[in-house]
Structures are given as structure tokens and as C-alpha cells.
C-alpha positions in Angstrom: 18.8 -32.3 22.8 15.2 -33.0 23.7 12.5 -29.8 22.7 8.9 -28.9 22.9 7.1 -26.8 20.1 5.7 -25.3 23.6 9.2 -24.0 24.9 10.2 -22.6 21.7 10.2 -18.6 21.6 9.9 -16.7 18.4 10.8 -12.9 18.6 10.0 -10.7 15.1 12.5 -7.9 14.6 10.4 -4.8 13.9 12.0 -1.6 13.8 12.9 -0.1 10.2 10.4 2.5 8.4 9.6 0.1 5.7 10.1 2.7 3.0 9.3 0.3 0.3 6.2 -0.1 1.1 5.1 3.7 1.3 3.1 5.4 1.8 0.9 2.1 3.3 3.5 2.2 6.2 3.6 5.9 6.8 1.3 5.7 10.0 0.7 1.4 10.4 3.8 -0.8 11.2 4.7 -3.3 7.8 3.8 -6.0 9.7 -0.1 -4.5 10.7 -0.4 -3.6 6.9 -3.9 -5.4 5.9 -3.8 -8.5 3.9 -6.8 -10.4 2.8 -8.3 -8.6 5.8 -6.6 -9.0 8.5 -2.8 -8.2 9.7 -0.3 -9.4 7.1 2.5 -10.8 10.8 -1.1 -12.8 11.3 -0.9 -15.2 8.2 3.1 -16.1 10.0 1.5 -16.1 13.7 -0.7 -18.5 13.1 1.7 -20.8 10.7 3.5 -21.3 13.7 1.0 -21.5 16.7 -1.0 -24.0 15.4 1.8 -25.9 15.5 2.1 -25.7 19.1 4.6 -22.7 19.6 2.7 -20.4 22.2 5.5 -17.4 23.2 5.6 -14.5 20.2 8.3 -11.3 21.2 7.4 -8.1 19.1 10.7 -6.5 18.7 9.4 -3.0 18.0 11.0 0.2 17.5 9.8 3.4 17.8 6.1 4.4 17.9 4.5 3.7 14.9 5.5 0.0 15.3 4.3 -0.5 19.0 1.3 1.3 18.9 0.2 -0.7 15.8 0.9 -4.2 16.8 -0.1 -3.8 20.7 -3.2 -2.1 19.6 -4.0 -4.9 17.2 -3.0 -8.0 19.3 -2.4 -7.1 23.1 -1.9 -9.9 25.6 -3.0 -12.6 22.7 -6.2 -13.8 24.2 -8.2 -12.1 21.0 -5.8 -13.8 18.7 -6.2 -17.3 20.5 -10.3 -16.9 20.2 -10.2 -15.8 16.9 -8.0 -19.4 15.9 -9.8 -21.5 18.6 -6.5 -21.8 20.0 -6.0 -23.6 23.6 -4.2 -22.9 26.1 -3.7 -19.4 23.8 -0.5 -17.7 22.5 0.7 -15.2 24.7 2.6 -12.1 23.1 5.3 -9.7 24.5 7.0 -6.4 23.7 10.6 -5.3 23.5 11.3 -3.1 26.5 11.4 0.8 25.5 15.3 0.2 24.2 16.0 1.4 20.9 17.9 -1.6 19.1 20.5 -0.7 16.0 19.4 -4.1 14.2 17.2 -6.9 13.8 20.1 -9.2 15.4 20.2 -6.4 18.3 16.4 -6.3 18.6 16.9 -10.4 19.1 20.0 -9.5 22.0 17.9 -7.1 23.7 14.6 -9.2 24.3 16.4 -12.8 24.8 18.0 -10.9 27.9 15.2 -8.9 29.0 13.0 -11.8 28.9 16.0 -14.4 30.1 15.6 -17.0 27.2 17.1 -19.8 27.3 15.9 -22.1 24.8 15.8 -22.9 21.1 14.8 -19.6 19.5 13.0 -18.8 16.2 13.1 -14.9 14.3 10.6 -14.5 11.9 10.2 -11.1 9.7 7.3 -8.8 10.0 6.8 -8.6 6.1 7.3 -12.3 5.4 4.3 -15.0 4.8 5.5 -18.6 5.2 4.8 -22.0 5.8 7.2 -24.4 7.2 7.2 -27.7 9.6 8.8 -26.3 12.2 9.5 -29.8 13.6 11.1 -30.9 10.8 13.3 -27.2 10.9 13.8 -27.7 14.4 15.2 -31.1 14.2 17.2 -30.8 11.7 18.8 -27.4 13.7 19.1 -30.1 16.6 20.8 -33.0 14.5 23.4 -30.9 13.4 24.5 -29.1 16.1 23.9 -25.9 14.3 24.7 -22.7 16.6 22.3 -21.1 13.6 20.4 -22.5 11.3 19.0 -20.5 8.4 16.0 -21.3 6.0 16.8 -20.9 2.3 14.9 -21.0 -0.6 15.2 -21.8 -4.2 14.8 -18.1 -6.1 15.1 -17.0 -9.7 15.4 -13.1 -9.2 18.7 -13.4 -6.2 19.6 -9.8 -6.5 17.4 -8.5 -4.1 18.0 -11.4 -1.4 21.5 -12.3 0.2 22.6 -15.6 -1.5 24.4 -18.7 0.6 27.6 -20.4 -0.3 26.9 -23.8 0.7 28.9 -27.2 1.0 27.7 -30.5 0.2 26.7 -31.0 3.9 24.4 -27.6 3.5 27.2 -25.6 6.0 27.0 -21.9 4.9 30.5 -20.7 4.0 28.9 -17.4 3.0 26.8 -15.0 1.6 26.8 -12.9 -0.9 24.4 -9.9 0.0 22.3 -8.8 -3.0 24.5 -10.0 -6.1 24.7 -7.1 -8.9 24.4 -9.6 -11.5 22.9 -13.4 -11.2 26.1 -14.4 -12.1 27.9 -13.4 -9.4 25.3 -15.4 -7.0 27.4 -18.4 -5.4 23.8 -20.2 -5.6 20.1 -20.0 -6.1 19.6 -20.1 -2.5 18.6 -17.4 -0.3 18.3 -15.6 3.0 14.7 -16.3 3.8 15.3 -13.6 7.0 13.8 -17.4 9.0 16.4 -18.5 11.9 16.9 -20.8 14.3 19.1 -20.0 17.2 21.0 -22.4 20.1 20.6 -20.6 23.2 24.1 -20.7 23.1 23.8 -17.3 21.2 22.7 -15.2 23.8 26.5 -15.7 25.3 28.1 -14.8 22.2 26.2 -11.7 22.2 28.2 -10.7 25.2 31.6 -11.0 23.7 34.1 -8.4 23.0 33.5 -8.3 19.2 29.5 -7.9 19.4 30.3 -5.5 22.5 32.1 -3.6 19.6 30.7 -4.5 16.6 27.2 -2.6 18.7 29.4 0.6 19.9 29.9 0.9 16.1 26.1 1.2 15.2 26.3 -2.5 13.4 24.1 -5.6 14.8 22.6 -6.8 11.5 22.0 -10.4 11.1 22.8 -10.5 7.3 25.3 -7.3 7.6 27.1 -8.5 10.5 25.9 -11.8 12.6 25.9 -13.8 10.2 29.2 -13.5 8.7 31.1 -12.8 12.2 29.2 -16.4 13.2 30.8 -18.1 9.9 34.2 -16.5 10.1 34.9 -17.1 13.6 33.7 -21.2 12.6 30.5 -21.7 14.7 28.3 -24.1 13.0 25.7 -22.2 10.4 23.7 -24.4 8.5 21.0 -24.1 5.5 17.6 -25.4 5.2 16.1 -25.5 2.2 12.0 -25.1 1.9 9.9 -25.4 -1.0 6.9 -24.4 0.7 5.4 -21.3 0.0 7.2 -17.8 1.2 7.2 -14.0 0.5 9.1 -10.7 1.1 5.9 -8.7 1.1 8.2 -5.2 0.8 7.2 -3.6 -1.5 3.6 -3.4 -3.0 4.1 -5.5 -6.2 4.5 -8.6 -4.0 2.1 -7.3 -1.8 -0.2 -8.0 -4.7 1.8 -11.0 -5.9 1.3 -12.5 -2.5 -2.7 -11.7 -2.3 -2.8 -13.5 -5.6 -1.2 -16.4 -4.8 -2.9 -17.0 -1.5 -6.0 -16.7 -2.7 -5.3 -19.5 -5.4 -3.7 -21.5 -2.6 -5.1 -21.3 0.8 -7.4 -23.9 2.5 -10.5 -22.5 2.7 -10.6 -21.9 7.0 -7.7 -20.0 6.3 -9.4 -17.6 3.9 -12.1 -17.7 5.8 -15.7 -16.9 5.2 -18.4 -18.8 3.2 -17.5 -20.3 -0.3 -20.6 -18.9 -2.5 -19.1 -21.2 -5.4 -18.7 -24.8 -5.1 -16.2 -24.7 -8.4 -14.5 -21.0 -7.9 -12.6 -19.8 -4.8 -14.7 -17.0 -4.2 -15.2 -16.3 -0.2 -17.6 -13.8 1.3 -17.1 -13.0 5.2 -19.5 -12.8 8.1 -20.8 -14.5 10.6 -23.5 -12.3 12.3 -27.1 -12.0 11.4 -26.8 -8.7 9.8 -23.4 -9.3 7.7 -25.3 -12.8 6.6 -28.0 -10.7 5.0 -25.6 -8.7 3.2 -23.7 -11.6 2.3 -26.7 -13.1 0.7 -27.5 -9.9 -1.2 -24.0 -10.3 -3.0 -24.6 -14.2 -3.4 -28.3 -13.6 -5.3 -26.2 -10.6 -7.5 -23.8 -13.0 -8.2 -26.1 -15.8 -9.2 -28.4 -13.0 -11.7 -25.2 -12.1 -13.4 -25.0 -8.9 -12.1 -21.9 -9.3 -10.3 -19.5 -11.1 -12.5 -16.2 -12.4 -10.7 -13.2 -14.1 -12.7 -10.3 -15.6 -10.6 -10.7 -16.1 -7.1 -11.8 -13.0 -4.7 -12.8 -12.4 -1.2 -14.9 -10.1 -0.1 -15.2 -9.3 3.6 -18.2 -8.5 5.7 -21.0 -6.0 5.6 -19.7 -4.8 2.1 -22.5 -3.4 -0.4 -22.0 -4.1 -3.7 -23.7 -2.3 -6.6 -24.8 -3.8 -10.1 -22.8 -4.9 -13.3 -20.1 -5.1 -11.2 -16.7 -6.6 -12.0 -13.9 -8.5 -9.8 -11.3 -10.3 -10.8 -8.4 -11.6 -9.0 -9.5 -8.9 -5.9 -9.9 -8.4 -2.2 -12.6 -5.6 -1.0 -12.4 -5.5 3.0 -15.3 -5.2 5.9 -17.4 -2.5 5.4 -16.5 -1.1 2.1 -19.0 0.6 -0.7 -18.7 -0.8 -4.3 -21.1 1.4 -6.4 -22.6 0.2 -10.4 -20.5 -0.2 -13.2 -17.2 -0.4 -11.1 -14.0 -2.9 -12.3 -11.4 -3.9 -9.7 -8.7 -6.3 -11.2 -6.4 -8.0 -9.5 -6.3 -5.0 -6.3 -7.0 -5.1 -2.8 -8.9 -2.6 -1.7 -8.7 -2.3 2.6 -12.0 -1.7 4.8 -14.4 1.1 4.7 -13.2 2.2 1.0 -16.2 3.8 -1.0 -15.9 3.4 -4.7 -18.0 5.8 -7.1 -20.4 4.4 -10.0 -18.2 3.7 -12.9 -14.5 3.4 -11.1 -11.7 1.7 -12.3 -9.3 0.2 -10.2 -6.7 -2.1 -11.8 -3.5 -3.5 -10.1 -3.5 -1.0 -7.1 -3.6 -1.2 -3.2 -6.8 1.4 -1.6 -5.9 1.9 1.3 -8.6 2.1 4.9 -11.1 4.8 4.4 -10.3 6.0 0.7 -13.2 7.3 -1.3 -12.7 6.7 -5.0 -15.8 9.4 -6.5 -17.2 8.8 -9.7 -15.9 7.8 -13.4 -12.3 7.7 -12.4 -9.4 4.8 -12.7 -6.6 4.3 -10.8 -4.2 2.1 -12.0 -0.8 0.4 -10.7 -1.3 2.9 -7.8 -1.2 2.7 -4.3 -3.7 4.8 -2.3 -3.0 5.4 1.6 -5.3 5.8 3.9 -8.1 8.4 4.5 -7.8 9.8 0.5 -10.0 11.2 -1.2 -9.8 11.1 -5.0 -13.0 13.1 -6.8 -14.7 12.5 -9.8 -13.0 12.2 -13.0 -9.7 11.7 -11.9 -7.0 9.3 -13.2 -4.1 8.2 -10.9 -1.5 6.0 -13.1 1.5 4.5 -11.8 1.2 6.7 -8.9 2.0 6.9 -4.9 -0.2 9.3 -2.6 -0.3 9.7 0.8 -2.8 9.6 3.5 -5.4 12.1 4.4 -4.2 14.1 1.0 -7.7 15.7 -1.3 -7.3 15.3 -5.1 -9.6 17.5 -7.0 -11.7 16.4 -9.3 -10.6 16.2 -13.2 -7.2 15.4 -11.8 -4.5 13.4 -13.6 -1.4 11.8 -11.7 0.8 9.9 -13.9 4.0 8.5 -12.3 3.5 10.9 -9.0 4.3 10.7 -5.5 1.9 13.2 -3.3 3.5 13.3 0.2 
């Protein structure tokens, strides 16, 4: 079977709530939660269009989800310019059908959009890389009705885990092992598939026609193991390359680490103000140059001290005796005197009081952090304000919430 990266669709399941990930997901879609400034579906997205692929499907559910993701990237032609990308990506929507699963999500826009070739289903919350020719190849050479990418894991519980024989055919999974024992393998469900476009028939048999009635159209739940049982050809492929769940917010921040440490510098974008450190300031206009050469002289007289790697995105005003480490400040945000963020992101247009301490937390759009207060293993949503004197430990608030000044939050959850 002869393919092109160009005929190749990917569709992205997104339709759940992403609880996890609260309360950053409360009024932004997972997959338009802001990562090293820009959409985290963007760092995935671009994995796989500059390798050619140029059709993307959001399979979104309900409102919060659309609005997000067709607000940020539309038709694609901002995407494209952004990436120098030619001829561009073009990006499509599920219909308005509610779908019960991401394998349903995958039914509903393969026949509304009539695909009929090799298909790829990515996760909103995942950042990857991956040769897709190699991937798509070896889907080809073996005939493989579905071919899923694993990955070598130390923590399986969390991740179904394949049963694999010496020819890498899944025989099973086993869907979040209680104990690492009980994993058949180290290998799991990377929630990365290839699909013949054979599938969209089987999605019209009896049992699916069923198996939907009943409320179940799961890949890992029910696709998956229907596909195996009833013997269609469901192979692994393993990766080494880098991947993340980013579901909850301690691999959020595990993820912001590592690509920081890892990514070619275009990628991060942004000018590299230290020929030995990967330290990136963003900005390409006249006015967010001049800022950015304000923070490069403080960083030069010692009076912004970074440690790590950090990125810091356009017209941001930093303050003196300043100190990042690890760290991602966004467009637009205030970083006052005497303020220490380690190993945090904070998102755009955050204003952080003289003397703040912020220390393995996620500040969310808009937050204003006042004066002599820490927050620490905390996520902030957007549009909080926290006043002066406050500590937030090990905490969860909401957006648009008020917290008075003198507060303390230890192990809280303001809804």
C-alpha cells in the first residue's frame, strides 16, 4: 500500500472535562492550556505538520472545547504563518454531534468528513515526537488493521499496559494495573494510533452499532479489546522518543522542565541571551526588542540571576534582584524586586508583587500575586487575585476567586 504524509488525516479526540487538570481547564479546553507560551495541542501539531501531514480534525465536545480551539486556530492559515508552513495545514471541526468516546469522536468525523485513508488520533494533552514515516510504514508492512504506539514506562499504573508477542501483536491490555506486578509488560498505551481505513466499516457493524446504544465507544475500554478478541491485526510500536500525559499539573510541570532542557532552540523560540545556558527571551517587534534588551543588561549586572534554563516571553518587565530558576513567565506579565519563581510557569499578563514567592506552581492568565506572599505547589486559575501577605500551599483555587490579604491556604481547593 503506497501513502503520502499529505493524504494522511489526523483527528484529536477532545471531549472529556479534564478534571485533573483543574481548575486550569475549568473555562479553556486541556488541549488550549498554555505551555511555554503558546497552546500545549501546538507542540503535537507541529510534530506532525512539518512532517508533511496537512489535514488536522478537532473532535470537540461541548462548548468549552470548541470555542477554545476554533478561537485559537480557525481555518489554520495563522498556524501555517506562524511555522512558515507551505501549502499550510488546514484544520476542521467535529459536526455539532455529541460523541460518547474518543473512538466515537474518530466514527463520527471519519464519516462526516468521508475518510478514506490511513488515519492518525493523537491526544489533546499529549506532547510527542515520532517519525511518522517510520510509524506509518511499519503500520503498512504488517498489515495492521491498528497500530498502537507504546512506550517503555516505569510508573504503569496510571497507563493501560500491552500484552505483546514476539512479533509485537497485542494480545491485550491490561488497563491501569493495581500493582506493577500485575503489568503483563513495561509497555504502554501511548493514546497514539494508526488506523486502516478499513476501520470506518467495522464501525458499522452490529457489535459497535450496540456496543454505542450502550453508552461504550472507548478506544482503550472497548475498541481496542473488541478489535483483538474478534482477531483483527493490532500491532505495537515502540518509541523512545520523547512523550507526555500532560493530565494533571505535576507533569504539566514535569513536561515544561524537560522541554526546556531539550528543545531546539526555533522550537523554543525567541532569542538566546546566553551562549552557554538555555535561557530564551521572546519578541520580535521594536518595542518587545527594547524590553528584551532591558532584561538582557539586568541579567548581565547581576540583577536578574537565572539557574536552569527559563523562557521568558515578550513585553515582560522584570524588576531587580530577581530570581528564576527552572521557570516560564509569558507575554506581557509584571515581575516586581525581590521576587523567586522556581521551577513554575507563570501564563501571560500575571503581575507579581515585590518580594513574592512562587515555587513549583502553575499562575494562571491574568493572576495578580500582591506583595510578600508565596505560593507554593499550587495552581492558580485564571483572573485571581491573591493580596498581600498571603500563603497558598499545596493548594487549588479557581478563577476569578479574591483572597484577602493575610490569607493562609494550606491543602485547599477554592471553587
Amino acid at each position: 500500500m503506497k501513502w503520502n504524509s499529505e493524504d494522511i488525516k489526523v483527528i484529536i479526540p477532545i471531549g472529556g472535562e479534564a478534571t485533573r487538570l483543574r481548575p486550569l481547564t475549568l473555562e479553556t479546553s486541556k488541549a488550549a492550556v498554555r505551555l511555554l507560551n503558546r497552546p500545549l495541542i501546538e507542540f503535537s501539531i507541529y510534530e506532525l505538520a512539518r512532517q508533511g501531514i496537512k489535514e488536522f480534525i478537532f473532535g470537540v465536545k461541548g462548548y468549552v472545547n470548541y470555542r477554545s480551539l476554533f478561537d485559537l486556530f480557525k481555518e489554520g492559515i495563522g498556524f501555517s504563518a506562524r511555522y512558515k508552513i507551505k501549502p499550510r495545514v488546514h484544520f476542521k471541526y467535529q459536526p455539532r454531534v455529541d460523541s460518547i468516546g474518543n473512538a466515537d469522536s474518530v466514527r463520527i468525523n471519519m464519516d462526516y468528513y468521508r475518510i478514506e485513508d490511513i488515519t492518525m488520533v493523537i491526544q489533546g494533552d499529549n506532547i510527542f515526537k515520532i517519525d511518522v514515516k517510520k510509524l506509518v510504514d511499519y503500520h503498512v508492512d504488517k498489515k495492521a488493521m491498528m497500530t498502537i504506539v507504546l512506550k517503555p514506562w516505569d510508573n504503569v499504573e496510571e497507563f493501560g499496559v500491552a500484552d505483546v508477542d514476539k512479533d509485537m501483536r497485542i494480545r491485550r491490555f491490561v488497563e491501569k494495573p493495581k500493582r506493577k506486578e500485575d503489568a503483563p509488560s513495561n509497555l504502554i498505551n501511548t493514546g497514539i494510533y494508526v488506523l486502516s481505513p478499513e476501520i470506518g466499516s467495522i464501525f458499522k457493524n452490529d457489535d459497535l452499532v450496540k456496543m454505542r446504544e450502550e453508552g461504550k465507544l472507548d478506544f482503550g475500554k472497548d475498541i481496542i479489546p473488541y478489535l483483538i478478541e474478534k482477531g483483527y491485526l493490532v500491532y505495537g510500536y515502540v518509541t523512545d522518543d520523547l512523550w507526555f500525559d500532560v493530565g494533571t499539573p505535576d507533569r504539566y510541570l514535569d513536561a515544561m522542565e524537560t522541554l526546556l532542557k531539550t528543545l531546539k532552540d526555533s522550537e523554543i523560540g525567541g532569542k538566546r541571551i546566553d551562549s552557554s545556558r538555555r535561557i530564551f527571551v521572546q519578541g520580535t517587534s521594536s518595542d518587545s526588542i527594547r524590553r528584551r534588551n532591558i532584561i538582557i543588561s539586568k541579567y548581565k549586572k547581576g540583577r536578574l540571576k537565572i539557574e536552569g534554563n527559563a523562557l521568558i516571553g515578550r513585553h515582560c518587565q522584570i524588576g531587580n534582584n530577581v530570581y528564576f530558576q527552572d521557570s516560564s513567565i509569558d507575554n506581557f506579565s509584571i515581575v516586581k524586586n525581590q521576587v523567586r519563581v522556581i521551577r513554575s510557569s507563570i501564563m501571560d499578563r500575571a503581575y507579581i508583587g515585590d518580594n513574592v514567592s512562587i515555587e513549583g506552581s502553575i499562575v494562571g492568565r491574568h493572576v495578580e500575586i500582591r506583595d510578600n506572599s508565596k505560593v507554593l505547589n499550587s495552581v492558580i486559575a485564571d483572573d485571581v487575585v491573591i493580596g498581600e501577605n498571603s500563603e497558598i500551599v499545596n493548594s487549588r483555587i479557581y478563577p476569578h476567586r479574591t483572597i484577602n490579604a493575610g490569607s493562609k491556604l494550606h491543602d485547599t481547593i477554592l471553587t
